[in-house]
C-alpha positions in Angstrom: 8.8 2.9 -12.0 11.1 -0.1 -13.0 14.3 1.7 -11.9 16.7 4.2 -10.2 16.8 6.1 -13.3 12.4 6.3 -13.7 12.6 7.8 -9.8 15.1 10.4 -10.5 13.2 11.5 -13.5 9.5 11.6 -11.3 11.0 13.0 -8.8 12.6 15.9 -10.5 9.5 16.8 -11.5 7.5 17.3 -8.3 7.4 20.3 -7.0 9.3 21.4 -3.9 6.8 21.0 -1.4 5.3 17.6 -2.7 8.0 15.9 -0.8 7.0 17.2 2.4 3.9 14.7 2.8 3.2 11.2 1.5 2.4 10.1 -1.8 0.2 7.4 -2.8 1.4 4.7 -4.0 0.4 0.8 -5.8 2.6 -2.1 -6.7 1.4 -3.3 -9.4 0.7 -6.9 -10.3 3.8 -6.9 -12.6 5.6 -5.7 -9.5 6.3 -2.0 -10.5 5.7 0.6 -8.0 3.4 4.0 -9.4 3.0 6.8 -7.2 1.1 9.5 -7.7 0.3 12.8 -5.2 -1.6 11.9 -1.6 -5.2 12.6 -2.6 -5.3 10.6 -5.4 -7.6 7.3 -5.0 -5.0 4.2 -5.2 -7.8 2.7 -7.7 -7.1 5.4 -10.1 -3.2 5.2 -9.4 -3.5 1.4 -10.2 -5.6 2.2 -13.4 -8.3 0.0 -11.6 -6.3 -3.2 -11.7 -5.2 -5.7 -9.7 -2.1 -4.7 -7.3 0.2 -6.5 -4.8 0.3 -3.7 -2.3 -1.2 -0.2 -2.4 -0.2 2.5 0.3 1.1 5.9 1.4 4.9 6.5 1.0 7.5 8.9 2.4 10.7 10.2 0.8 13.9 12.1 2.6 16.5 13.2 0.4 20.1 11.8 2.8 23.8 12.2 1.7 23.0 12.6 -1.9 20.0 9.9 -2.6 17.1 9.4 -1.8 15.7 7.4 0.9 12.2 6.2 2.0 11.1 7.6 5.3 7.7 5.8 6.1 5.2 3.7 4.2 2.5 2.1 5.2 -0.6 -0.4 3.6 -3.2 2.3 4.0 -5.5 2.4 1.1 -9.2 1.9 1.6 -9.4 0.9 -1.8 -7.8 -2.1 -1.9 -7.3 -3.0 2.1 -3.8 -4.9 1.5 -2.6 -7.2 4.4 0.8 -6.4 6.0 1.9 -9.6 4.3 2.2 -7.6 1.2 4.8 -5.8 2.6 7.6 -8.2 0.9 6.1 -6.8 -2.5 6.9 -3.6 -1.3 10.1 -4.2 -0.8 10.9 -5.9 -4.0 9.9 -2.5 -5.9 11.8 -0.1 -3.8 15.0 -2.3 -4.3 14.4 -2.5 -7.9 14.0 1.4 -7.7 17.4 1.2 -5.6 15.6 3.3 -3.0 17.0 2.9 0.6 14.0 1.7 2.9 12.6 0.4 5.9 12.4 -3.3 7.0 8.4 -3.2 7.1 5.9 -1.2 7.0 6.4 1.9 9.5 3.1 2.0 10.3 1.1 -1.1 9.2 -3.1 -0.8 8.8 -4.9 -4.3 9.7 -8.0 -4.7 7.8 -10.6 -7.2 8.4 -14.4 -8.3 6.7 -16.9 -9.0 9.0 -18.3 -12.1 8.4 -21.7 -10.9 9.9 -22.7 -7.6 7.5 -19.9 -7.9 4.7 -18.5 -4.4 5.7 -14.7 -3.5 5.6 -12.4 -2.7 8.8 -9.5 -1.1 10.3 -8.8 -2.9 13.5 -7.3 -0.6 16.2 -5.5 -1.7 19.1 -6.0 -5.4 18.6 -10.4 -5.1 18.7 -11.2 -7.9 16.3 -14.7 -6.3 16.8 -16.6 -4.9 14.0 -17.6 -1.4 14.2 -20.5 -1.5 12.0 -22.4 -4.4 13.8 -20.1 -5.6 17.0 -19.5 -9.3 15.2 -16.0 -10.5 16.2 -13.3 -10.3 13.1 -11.3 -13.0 12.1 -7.9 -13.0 13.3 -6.3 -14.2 9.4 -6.6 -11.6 7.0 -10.1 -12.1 4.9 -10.5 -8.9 2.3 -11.7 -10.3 -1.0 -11.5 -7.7 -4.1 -14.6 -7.1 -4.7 -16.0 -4.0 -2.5 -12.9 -2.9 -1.3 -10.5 -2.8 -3.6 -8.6 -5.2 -6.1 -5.8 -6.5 -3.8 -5.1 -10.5 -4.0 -3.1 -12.2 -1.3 -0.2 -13.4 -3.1 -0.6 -17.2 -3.1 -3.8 -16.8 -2.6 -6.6 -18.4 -5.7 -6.4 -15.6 -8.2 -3.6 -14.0 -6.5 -0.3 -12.9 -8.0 
């Protein structure tokens, strides 16, 4: 979706109650935000490439336009860091979608140095659930296992 126009016409399409609960969604690493319905895997929404952000996304219709509600970085897939948030926001705005200042609710993800595994640090416990190793406090998730995602900046990364 590379504009206002793209949205209104996806939109449109969905059926009444697909509104009512998240959609996935990717940036993609040309920038351009692709949703697609809840269940789907954000691996297949990306078409297995690399993306900028992936997440779940929200949308309220408000005085005539649309308006994103919540969004978040969850996708297991591809474990984004919040920091790929400002990606976000550069494809809702190029959508002209009215949104959030961050993330509504952000997902921190971590690799444990000790077995390799993936995690989703609650409340702060940099400790890994599969084998109790402390978690780095930076942000570590290569693309291989979990996903595609690059830290922009980062070698490799968009």
């Amino acid at each position: 979706m590379g504009s206002a126009a793209d949205f209104d016409g996806w939109i449109v399409e969905q059926s009444a109650a697909e509104p009512a609960e998240p959609f996935t969604f990717v940036v993609d690493s040309a920038g351009v935000l692709r949703l697609a319905p809840r269940r789907s895997e954000h691996v297949a929404c990306a078409g297995g490439d690399m993306v900028l952000s992936a997440g779940e996304i929200g949308f309220v219709r408000e005085a005539h336009q649309w308006t994103v509600n919540e969004v978040s970085n969850l996708s297991t897939g591809y474990c984004p860091d919040i920091a790929s948030w400002v990606a976000v926001a550069r494809a809702l705005d190029a959508v002209e979608l009215r949104r959030p200042c961050g993330f509504t609710h952000e997902v921190v993800f971590r690799r444990c140095p000790g077995c390799h595994e993936c995690n989703v640090v609650r409340e702060d416990e940099f400790v890994c659930v599969f084998c109790g190793c402390a978690l780095p406090a930076a942000w570590n998730v290569d693309p291989a296992p979990c996903g595609a995602w690059r830290q922009p900046g980062a070698p490799g990364g968009a």
